[in-house]
C-alpha positions in Angstrom: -24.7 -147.2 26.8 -25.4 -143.9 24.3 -28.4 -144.4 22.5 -28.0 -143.7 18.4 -29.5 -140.9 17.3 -31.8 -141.0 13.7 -30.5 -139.2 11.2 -34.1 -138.4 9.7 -35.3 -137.0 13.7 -31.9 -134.9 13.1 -33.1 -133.3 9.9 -36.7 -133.1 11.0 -36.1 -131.2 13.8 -33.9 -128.9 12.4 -36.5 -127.9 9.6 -39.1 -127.8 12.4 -36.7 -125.0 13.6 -36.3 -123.4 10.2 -39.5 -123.4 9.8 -40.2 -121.6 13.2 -37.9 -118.5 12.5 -39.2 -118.2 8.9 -42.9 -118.0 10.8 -41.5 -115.9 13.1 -39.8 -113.5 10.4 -43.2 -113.6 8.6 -45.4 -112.6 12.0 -43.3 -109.4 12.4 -42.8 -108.2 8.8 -46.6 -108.4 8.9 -46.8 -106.3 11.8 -44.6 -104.0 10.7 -46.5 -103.4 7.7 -49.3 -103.1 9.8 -47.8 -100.5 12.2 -46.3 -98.8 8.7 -50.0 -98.3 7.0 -51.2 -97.4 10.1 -49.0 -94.6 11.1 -48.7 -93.4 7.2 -52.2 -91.1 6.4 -53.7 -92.3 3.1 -54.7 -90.9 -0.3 -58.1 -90.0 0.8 -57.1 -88.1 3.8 -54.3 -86.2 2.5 -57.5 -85.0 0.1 -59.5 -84.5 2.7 -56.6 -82.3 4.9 -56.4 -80.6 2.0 -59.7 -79.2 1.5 -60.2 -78.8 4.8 -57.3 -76.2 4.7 -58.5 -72.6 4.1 -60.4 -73.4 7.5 -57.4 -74.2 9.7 -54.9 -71.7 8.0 -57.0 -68.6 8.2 -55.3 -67.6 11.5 -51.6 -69.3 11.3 -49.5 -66.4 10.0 -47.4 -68.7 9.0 -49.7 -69.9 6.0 -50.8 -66.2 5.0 -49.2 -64.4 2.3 -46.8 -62.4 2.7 -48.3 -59.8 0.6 -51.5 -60.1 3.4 -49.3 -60.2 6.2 -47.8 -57.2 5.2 -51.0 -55.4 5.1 -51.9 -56.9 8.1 -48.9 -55.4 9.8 -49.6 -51.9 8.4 -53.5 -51.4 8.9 -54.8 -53.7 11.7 -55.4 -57.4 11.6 -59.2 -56.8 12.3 -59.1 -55.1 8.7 -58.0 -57.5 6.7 -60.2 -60.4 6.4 -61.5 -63.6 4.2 -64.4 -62.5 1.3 -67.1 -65.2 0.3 -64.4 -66.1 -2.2 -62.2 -67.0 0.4 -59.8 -64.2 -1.0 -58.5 -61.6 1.4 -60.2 -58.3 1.6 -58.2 -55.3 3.2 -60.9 -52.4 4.7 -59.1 -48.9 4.1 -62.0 -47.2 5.5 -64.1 -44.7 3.2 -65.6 -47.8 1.1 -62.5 -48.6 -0.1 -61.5 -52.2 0.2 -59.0 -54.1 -1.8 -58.8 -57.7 -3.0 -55.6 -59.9 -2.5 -55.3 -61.6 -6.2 -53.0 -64.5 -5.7 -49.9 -64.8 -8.0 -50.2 -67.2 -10.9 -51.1 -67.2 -14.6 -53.8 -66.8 -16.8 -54.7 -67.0 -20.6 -55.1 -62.9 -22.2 -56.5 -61.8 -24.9 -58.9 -63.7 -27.6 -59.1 -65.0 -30.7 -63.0 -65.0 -31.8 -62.3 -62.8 -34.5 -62.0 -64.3 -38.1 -58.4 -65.3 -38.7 -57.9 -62.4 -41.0 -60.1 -59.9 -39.2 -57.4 -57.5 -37.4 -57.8 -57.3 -33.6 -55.8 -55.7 -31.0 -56.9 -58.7 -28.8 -54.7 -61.1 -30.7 -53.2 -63.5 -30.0 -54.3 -65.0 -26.9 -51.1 -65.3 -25.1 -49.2 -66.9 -20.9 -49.6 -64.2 -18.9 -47.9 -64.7 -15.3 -48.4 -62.4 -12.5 -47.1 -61.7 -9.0 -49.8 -61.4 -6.3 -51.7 -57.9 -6.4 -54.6 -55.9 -4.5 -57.4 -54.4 -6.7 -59.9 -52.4 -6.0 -63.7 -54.1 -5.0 -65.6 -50.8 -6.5 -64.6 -48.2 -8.8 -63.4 -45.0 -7.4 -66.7 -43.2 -6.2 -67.4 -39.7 -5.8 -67.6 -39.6 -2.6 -64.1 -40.8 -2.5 -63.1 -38.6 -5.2 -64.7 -35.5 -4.0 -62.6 -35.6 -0.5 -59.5 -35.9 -2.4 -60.7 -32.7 -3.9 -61.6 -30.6 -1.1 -58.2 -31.6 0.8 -55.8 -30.4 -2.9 -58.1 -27.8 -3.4 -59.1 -28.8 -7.0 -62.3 -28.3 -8.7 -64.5 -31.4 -9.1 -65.9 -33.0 -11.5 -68.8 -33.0 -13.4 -71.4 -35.8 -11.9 -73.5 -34.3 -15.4 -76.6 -34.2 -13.0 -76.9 -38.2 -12.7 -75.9 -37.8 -8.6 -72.4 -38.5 -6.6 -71.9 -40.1 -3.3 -71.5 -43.8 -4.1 -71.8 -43.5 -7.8 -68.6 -43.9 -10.1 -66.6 -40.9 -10.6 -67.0 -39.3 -14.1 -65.6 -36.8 -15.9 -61.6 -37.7 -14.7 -58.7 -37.8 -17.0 -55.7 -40.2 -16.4 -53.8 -37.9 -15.1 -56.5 -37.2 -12.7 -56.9 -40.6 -11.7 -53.1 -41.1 -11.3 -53.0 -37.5 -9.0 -55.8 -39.0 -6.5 -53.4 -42.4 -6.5 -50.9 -40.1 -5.2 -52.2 -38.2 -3.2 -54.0 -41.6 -1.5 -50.5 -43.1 -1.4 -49.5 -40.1 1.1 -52.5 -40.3 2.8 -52.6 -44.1 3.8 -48.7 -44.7 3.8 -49.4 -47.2 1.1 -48.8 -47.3 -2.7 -52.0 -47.2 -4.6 -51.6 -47.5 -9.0 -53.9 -47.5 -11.6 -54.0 -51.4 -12.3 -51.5 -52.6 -15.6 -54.1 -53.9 -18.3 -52.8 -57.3 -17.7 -54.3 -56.8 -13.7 -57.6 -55.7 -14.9 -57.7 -58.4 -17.1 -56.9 -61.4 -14.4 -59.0 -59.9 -12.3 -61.9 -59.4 -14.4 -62.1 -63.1 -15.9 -60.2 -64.9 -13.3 -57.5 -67.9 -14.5 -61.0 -69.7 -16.4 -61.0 -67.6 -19.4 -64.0 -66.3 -18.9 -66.1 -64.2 -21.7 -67.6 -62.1 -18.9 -66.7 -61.3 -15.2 -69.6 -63.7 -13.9 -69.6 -66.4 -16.5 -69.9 -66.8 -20.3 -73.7 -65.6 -21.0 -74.7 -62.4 -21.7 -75.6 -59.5 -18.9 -79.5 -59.9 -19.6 -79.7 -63.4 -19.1 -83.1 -65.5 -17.9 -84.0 -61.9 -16.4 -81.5 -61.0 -14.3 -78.9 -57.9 -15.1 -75.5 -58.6 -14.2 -74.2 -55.3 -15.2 -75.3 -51.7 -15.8 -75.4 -51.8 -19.9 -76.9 -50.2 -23.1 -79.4 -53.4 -23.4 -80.4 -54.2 -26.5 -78.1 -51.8 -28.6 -80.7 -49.2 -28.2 -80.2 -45.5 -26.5 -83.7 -45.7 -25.8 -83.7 -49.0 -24.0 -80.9 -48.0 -22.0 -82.5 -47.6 -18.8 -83.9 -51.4 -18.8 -81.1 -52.4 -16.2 -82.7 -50.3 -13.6 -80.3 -46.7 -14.4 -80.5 -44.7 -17.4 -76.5 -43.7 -16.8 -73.9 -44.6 -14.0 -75.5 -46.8 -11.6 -74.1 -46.8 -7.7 -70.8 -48.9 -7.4 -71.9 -52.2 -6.3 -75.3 -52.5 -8.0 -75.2 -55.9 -9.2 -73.6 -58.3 -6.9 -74.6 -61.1 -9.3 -72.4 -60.1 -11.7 -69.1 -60.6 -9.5 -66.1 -61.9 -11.1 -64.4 -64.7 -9.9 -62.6 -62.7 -7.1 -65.6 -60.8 -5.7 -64.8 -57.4 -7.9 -67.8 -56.0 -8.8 -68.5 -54.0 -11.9 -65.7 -55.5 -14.0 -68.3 -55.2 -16.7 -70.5 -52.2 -17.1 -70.9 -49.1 -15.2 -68.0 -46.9 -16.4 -64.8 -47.7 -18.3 -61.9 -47.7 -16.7 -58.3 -46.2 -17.1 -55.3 -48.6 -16.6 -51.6 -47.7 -15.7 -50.2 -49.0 -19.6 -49.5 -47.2 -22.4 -51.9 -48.7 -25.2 -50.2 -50.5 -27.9 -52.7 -52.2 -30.7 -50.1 -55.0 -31.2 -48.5 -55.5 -28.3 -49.7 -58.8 -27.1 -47.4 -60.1 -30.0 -44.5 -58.9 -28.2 -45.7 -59.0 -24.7 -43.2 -60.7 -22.1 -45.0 -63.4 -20.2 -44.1 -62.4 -16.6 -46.3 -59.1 -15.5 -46.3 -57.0 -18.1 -46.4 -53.2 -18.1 -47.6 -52.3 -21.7 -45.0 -50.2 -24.2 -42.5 -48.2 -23.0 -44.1 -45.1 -24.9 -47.3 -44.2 -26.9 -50.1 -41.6 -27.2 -53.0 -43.2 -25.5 -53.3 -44.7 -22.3 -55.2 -48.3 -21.7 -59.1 -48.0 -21.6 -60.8 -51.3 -20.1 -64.8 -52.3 -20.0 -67.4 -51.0 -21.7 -69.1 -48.4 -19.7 -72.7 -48.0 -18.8 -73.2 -47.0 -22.6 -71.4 -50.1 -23.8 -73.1 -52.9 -25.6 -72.9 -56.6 -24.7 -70.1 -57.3 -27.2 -68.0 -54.4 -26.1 -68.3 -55.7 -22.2 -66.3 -58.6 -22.8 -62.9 -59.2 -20.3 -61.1 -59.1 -23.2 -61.8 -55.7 -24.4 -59.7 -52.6 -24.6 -59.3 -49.3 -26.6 -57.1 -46.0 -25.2 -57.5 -42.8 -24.5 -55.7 -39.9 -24.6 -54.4 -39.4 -20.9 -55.7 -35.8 -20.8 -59.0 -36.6 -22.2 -62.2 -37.2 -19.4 -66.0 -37.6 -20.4 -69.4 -39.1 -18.8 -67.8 -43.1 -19.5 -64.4 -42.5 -18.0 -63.7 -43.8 -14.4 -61.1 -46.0 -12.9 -60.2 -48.1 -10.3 -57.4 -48.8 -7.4 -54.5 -51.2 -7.8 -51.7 -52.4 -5.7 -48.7 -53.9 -6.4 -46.7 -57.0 -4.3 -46.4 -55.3 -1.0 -43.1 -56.0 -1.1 -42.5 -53.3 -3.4 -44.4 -50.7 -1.2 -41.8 -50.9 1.7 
């Protein structure tokens, strides 16, 4: 005889069942979330990876510029290494070593200037530029002199102040852009005067700085960060330690933000543009060469006889490119390697 079955024990166990699968359902989304967070890095360490970078890249090719491996490729690995700014330095022999400025933009020019006072550093304007080597020191005589000897040219003037590791004085633009040249041949490598727009970047860096190592002035709380007329006085001028040019390299404490070292200071310094007094109005964002004609050539910093105010990143002038005296010197460039094949 079949024994009835109760409805209600029919119902309860199939909930019981229900209610088994939904627990069971639960259990493994749970561990699959668990398994999912575990396997998926979090905020924190995908900050931490990330600063942590520069120390694991440094030797993946892979993560080098190609504007660095380039350079690699042509002078020797062993020459092209990391600065204290974690930059890339490229050793051409003879003291002259070039910094790797990454591509990117910057703010140039300024505006502290009364809104009707006329300035040729107005308006402060995007600037965007592709990845460049500059020079670490000015051109020295030492340097200079060699270039001399081998094309048979008279050198310059040193006015009795010394050469060797000094700034060479007493060049013209056209000068500067023969030794360029004549370096190019030598190393298999284009070297430029920088565009004003390169000296700027790399003087101030992408901060907008007033001055290569900061915004206070080169005497500050005792230290010099650059060799300068202190005090606006021709009879104070030898209170920075040289009463003219002062060996390239003098004052490490006045850096700028890429390691370059008398951005400020020392000698003033040709640039590869044609000076126009208004052309930051019309300047095009993306690298920018200067007009496409004019009478003088860009003139940057403010020279070993140059006052604070004239010192500034932002400052320029021209020159006329035959002219030369006792504040004129310049500085190596090199353009995105990719256009020195």
């Amino acid at each position: 005889m079949k024994t009835k079955e109760n409805p209600l024990t029919k119902w309860i166990l199939a909930a019981a069942a229900i209610t088994a699968i939904i627990g069971l359902v639960r259990i493994g989304i749970i561990l699959i979330d668990q398994i999912t967070k575990k396997s998926e890095p979090t905020q924190t360490i995908q900050k931490n990876e990330k600063i942590e970078e520069p120390k694991k890249v440094q030797d993946k090719s892979e993560e080098i510029p190609v504007d660095v491996r380039n350079i690699r490729a042509k002078i020797g690995e062993e020459k092209v290494k990391k600065n204290n700014e974690d930059l890339w330095e490229a050793d051409y022999g003879d003291g002259i070593i070039m910094v790797y400025i990454p591509e990117g933009g910057f703010k140039m020019g300024s505006n502290d200037y009364p809104h009707n006072y006329p300035s040729d550093e107005k308006p402060i304007h995007d600037v965007y530029l592709d990845g460049y080597w500059m020079g670490k020191y000015e051109v020295t005589f030492d340097q200079y002199d060699k270039y001399c000897k081998e094309a048979k040219k008279d050198k310059p003037d040193d006015e009795g102040w010394g050469r060797g590791k000094r700034p060479v004085i007493n060049v013209s633009w056209d000068d500067a852009v023969a030794y360029c040249k004549w370096l190019s041949d030598k190393k298999g490598l284009k070297f430029k005067l920088p565009t004003e727009a390169q000296w700027e970047k790399a003087a101030r860096g992408t901060a907008s700085l007033k001055y290569p190592w900061g915004n206070h002035e080169p005497n500050y709380r005792g230290k010099w960060y650059a060799n300068y007329a202190a005090h606006n006085s021709w009879e104070k001028r030898g209170e920075d330690g040289f009463e003219y040019t002062a060996p390239v390299g003098s004052y490490p404490q006045g850096a700028s933000p890429y390691g370059l070292l008398d951005m400020a200071g020392n000698v003033m310094e040709w640039c590869r543009d044609w000076y126009g007094y208004d052309y930051y109005s019309k300047s095009p964002e993306r690298n920018p060469t200067g007009p496409e004609s004019g009478t003088f050539r860009v003139v940057r910093d403010g020279g070993w006889y140059g006052y604070a105010v004239v010192l500034q990143c932002t400052g320029r002038t021209g020159g006329r490119p035959s002219g030369h005296g006792d504040l004129l010197g310049f500085r190596l460039c090199q353009d995105n390697q990719e256009t020195l094949e």
